[in-house]
SEKOLGU-346233 format. One record per residue: x, y, z of N, C-alpha, C, O in turn; residue number from 0. Coordinates in steps of 0.001 Angstrom, whole numbers, plus 500000, padded with zeros to 6 digits. Example, Ala and Ser with C-alpha at 12.3 -4.5 7.8 and 13.67 -1.06 7.14 Angstrom:
// residues 2
+--------+--------+--------+--------+--------+--------+--------+--------+--------+--------+--------+--------+------+
:    n.x :    n.y :    n.z :   ca.x :   ca.y :   ca.z :    c.x :    c.y :    c.z :    o.x :    o.y :    o.z : resi :
+--------+--------+--------+--------+--------+--------+--------+--------+--------+--------+--------+--------+------+
: 513190 : 494310 : 507800 : 512300 : 495500 : 507800 : 513200 : 496700 : 507800 : 514236 : 496681 : 508465 :    0 :
: 512850 : 497750 : 507080 : 513670 : 498940 : 507140 : 512900 : 500030 : 507870 : 513409 : 501138 : 508039 :    1 :
+--------+--------+--------+--------+--------+--------+--------+--------+--------+--------+--------+--------+------+
//
This chain:
// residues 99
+--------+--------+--------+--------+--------+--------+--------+--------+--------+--------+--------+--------+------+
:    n.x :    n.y :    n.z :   ca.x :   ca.y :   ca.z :    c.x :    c.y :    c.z :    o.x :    o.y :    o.z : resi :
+--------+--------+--------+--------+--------+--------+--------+--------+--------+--------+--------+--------+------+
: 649031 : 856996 : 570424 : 648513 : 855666 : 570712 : 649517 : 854953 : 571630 : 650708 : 854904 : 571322 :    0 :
: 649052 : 854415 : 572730 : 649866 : 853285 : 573503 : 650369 : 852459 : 573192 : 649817 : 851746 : 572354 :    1 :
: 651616 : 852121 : 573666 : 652135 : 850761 : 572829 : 652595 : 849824 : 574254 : 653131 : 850341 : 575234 :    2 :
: 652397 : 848935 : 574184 : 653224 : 848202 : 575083 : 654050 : 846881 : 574893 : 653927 : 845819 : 574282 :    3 :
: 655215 : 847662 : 575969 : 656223 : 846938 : 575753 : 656661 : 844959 : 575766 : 657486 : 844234 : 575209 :    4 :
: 655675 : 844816 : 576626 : 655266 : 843750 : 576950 : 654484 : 843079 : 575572 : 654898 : 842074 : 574995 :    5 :
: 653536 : 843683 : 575265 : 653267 : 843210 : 574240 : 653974 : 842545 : 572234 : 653749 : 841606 : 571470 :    6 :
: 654836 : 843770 : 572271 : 655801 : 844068 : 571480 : 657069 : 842320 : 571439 : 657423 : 841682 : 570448 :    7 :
: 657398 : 842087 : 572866 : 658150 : 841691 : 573174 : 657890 : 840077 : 573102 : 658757 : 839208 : 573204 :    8 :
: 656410 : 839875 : 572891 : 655858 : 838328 : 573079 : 655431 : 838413 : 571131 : 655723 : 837518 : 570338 :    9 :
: 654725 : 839679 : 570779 : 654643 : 839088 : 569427 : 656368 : 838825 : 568371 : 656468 : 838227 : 567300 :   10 :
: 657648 : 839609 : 569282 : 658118 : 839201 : 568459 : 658645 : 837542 : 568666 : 659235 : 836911 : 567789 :   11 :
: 658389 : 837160 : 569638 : 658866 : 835765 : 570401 : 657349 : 834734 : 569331 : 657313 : 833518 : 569143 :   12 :
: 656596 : 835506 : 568977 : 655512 : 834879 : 568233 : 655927 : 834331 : 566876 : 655978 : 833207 : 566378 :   13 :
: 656232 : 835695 : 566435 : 657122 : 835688 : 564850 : 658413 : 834831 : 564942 : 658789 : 834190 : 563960 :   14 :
: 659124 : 834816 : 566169 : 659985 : 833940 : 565552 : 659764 : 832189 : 565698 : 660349 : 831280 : 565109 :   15 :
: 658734 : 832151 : 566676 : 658335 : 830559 : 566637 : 657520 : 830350 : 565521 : 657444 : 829241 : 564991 :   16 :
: 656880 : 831365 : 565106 : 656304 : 830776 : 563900 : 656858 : 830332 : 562539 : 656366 : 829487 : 561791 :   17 :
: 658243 : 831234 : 562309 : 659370 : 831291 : 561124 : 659975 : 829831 : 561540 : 660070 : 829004 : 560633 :   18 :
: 660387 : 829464 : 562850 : 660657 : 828207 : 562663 : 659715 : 827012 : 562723 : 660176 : 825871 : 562695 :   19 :
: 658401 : 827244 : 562804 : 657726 : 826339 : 562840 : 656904 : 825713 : 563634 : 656130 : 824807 : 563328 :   20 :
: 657169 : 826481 : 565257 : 656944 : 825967 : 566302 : 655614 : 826372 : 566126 : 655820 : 827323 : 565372 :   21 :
: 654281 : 826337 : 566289 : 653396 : 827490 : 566022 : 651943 : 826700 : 567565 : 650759 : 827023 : 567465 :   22 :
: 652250 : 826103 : 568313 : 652025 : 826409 : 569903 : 652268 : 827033 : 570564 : 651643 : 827562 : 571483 :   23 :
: 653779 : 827132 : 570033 : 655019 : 828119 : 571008 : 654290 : 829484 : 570420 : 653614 : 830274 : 571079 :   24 :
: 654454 : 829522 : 569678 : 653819 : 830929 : 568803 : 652202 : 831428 : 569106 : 651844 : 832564 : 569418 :   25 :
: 651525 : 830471 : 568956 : 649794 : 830649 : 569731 : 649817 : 831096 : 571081 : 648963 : 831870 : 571512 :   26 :
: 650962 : 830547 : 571926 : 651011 : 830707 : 573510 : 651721 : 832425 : 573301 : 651004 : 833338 : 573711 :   27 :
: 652628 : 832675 : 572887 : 653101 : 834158 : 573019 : 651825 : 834524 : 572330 : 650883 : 834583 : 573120 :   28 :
: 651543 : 834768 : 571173 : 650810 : 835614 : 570964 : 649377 : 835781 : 572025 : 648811 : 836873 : 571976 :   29 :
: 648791 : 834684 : 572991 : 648246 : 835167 : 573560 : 648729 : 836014 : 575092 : 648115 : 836300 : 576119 :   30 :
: 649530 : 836131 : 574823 : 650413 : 836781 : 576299 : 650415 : 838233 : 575142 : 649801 : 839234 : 575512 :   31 :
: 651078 : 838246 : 573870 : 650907 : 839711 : 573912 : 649049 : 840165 : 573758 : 648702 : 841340 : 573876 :   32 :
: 648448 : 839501 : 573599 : 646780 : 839941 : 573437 : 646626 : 840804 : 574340 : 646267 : 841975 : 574216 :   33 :
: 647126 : 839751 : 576044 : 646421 : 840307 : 576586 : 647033 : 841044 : 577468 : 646372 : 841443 : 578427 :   34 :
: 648598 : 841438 : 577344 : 649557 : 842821 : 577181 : 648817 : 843736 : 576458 : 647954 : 844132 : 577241 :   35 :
: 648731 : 844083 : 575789 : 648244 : 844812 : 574173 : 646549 : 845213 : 574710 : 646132 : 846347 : 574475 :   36 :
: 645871 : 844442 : 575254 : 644210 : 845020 : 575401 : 644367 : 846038 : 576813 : 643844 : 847150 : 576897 :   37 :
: 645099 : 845475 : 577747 : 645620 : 846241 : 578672 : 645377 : 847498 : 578536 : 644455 : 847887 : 579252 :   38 :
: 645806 : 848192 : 577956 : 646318 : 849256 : 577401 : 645565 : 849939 : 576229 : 645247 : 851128 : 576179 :   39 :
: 645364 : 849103 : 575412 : 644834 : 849381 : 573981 : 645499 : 850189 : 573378 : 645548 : 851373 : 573043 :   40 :
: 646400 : 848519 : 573274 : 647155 : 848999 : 571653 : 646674 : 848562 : 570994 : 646074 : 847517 : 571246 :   41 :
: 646672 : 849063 : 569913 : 645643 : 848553 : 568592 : 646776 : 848224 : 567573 : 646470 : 847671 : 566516 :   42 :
: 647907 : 848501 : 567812 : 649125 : 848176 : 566210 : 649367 : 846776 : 567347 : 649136 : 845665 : 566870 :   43 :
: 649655 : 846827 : 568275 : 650095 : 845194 : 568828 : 648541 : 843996 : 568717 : 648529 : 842770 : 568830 :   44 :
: 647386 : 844956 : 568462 : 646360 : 843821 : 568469 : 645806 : 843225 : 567251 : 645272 : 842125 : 567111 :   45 :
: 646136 : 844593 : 565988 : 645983 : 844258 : 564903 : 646858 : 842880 : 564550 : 646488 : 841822 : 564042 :   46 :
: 648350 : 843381 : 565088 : 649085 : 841872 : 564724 : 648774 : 840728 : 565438 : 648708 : 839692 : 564775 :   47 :
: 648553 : 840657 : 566710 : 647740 : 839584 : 567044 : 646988 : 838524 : 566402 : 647147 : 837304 : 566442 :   48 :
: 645790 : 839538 : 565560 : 644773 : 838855 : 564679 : 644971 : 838406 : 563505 : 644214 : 837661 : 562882 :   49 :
: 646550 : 839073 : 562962 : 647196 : 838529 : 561690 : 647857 : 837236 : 562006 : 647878 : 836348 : 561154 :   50 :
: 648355 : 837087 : 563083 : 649132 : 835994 : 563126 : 648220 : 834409 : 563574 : 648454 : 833266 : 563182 :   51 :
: 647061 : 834945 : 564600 : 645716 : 834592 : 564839 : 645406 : 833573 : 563593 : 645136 : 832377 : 563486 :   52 :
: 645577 : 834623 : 562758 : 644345 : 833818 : 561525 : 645605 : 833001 : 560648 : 645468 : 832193 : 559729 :   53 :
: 646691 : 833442 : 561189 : 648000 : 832410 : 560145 : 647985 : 831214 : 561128 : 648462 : 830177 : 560667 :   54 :
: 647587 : 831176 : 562228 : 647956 : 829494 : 563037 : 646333 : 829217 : 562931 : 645943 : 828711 : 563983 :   55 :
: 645498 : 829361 : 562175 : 643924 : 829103 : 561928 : 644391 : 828528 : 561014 : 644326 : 827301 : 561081 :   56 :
: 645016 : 829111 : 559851 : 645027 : 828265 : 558889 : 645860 : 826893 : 558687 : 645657 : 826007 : 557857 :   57 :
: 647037 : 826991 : 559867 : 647207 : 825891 : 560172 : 646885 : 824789 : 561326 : 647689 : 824000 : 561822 :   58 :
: 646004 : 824883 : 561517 : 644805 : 824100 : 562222 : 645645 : 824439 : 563668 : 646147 : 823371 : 564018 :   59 :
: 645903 : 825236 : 564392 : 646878 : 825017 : 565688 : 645153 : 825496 : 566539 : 644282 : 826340 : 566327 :   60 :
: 645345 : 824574 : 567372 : 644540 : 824455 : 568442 : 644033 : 825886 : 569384 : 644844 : 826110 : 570283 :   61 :
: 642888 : 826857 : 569348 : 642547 : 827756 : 570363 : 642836 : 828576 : 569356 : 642228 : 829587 : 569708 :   62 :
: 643416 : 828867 : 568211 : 643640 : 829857 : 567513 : 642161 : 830920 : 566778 : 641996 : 831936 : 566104 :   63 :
: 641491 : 830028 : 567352 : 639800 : 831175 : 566326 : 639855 : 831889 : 567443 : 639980 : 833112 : 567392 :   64 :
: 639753 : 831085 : 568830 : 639752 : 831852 : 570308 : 640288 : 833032 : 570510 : 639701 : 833945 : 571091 :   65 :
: 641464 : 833102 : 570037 : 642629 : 834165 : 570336 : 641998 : 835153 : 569430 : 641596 : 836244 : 569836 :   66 :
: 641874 : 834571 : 567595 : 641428 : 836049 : 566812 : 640295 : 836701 : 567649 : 640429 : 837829 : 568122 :   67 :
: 639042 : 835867 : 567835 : 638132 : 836319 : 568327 : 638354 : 837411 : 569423 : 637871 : 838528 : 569234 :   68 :
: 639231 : 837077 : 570834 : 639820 : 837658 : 571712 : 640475 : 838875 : 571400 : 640385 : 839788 : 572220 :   69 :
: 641099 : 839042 : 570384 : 642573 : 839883 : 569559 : 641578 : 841549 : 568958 : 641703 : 842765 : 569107 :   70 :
: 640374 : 840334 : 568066 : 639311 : 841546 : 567534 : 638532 : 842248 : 568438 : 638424 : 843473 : 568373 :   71 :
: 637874 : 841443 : 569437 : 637076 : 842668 : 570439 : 637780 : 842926 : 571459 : 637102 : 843125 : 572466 :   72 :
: 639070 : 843013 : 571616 : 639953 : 843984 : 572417 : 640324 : 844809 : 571536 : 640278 : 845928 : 572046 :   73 :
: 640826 : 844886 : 570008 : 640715 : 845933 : 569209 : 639338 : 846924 : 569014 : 639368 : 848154 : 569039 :   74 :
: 638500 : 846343 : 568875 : 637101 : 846910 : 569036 : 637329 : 847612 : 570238 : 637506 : 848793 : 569937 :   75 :
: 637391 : 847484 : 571180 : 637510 : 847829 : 572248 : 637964 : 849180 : 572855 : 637523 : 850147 : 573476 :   76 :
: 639660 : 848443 : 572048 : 640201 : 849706 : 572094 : 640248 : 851058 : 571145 : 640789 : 852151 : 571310 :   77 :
: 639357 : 850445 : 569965 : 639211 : 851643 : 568883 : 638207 : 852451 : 569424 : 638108 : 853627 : 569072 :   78 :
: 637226 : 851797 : 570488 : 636401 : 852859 : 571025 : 637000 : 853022 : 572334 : 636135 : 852649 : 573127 :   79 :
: 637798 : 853303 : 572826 : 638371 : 854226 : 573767 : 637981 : 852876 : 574862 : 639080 : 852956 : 575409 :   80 :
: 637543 : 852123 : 575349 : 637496 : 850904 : 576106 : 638362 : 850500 : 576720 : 639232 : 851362 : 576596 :   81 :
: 638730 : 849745 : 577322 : 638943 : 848688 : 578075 : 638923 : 847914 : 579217 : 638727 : 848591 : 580226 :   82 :
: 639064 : 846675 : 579420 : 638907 : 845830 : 580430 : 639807 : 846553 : 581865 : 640922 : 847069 : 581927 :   83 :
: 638843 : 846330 : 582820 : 639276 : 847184 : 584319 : 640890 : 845821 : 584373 : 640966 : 844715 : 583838 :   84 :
: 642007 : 846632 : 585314 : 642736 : 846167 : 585236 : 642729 : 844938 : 586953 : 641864 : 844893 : 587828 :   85 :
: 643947 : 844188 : 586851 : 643737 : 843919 : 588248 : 643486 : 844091 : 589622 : 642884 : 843465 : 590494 :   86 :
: 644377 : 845521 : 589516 : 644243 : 846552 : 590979 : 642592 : 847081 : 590760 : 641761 : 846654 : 591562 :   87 :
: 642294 : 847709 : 590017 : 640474 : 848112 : 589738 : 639773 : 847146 : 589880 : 638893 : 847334 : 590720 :   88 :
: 639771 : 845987 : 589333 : 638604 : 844502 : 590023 : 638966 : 844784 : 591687 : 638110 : 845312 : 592397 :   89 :
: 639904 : 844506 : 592076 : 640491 : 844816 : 593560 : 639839 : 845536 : 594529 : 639617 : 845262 : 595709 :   90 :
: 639492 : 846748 : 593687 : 639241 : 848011 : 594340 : 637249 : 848192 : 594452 : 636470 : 848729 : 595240 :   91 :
: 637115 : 847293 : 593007 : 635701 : 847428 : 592561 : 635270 : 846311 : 593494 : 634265 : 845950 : 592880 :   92 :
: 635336 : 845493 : 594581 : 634866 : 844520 : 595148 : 634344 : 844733 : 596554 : 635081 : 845017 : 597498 :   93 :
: 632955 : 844571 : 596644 : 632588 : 844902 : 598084 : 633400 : 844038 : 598781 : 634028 : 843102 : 598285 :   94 :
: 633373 : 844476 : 600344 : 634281 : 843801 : 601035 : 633320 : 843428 : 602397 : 632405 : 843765 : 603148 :   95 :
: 634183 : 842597 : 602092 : 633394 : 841026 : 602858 : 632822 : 841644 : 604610 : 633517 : 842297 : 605389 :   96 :
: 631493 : 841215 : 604816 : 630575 : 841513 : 605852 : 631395 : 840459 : 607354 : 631694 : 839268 : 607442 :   97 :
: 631473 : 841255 : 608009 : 631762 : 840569 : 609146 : 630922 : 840184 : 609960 : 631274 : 839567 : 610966 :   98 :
+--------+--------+--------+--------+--------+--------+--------+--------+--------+--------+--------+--------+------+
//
């Protein structure tokens, strides 16, 4: 399974704003690792996503259903072999403009 590093690196910047309390600071990384983590499809960086997701739900932090929602069907996603085309592929996938 893929892991990425990027991802890894924002949920732990997640966990620690959340231990102190900050939990915006913590909503904002965790959506940077989401969407590190769907990239790829990691599924151990997205599972935690949706754990931490549903811990700033329960404390009412703003966009947080957004993110689980986001967190679960990029896991979905990636449990079926999926994912979202990356930037260079939209790039590539775009007719090009008629002269």
């Amino acid at each position: 399974m893929p892991r990425s590093l990027d991802a890894d690196r924002e949920l732990a910047n997640a966990r620690e704003a959340m231990a102190a309390g900050a939990f915006d600071r913590a909503r904002d990384a965790a959506w940077r690792a989401a969407s590190a983590a769907a990239q790829i499809g990691d599924e151990g960086a997205l599972e935690e996503v949706v754990a931490i997701a549903s811990t700033l739900a329960e404390n009412d932090v703003g966009e947080a259903d957004q993110l689980r929602i986001y967190a679960q069907a990029s896991l979905e996603d990636a449990r079926e072999g999926t994912r979202p085309p990356s930037m260079f592929e939209r790039l590539l996938g775009r007719d090009r403009r008629r002269r």
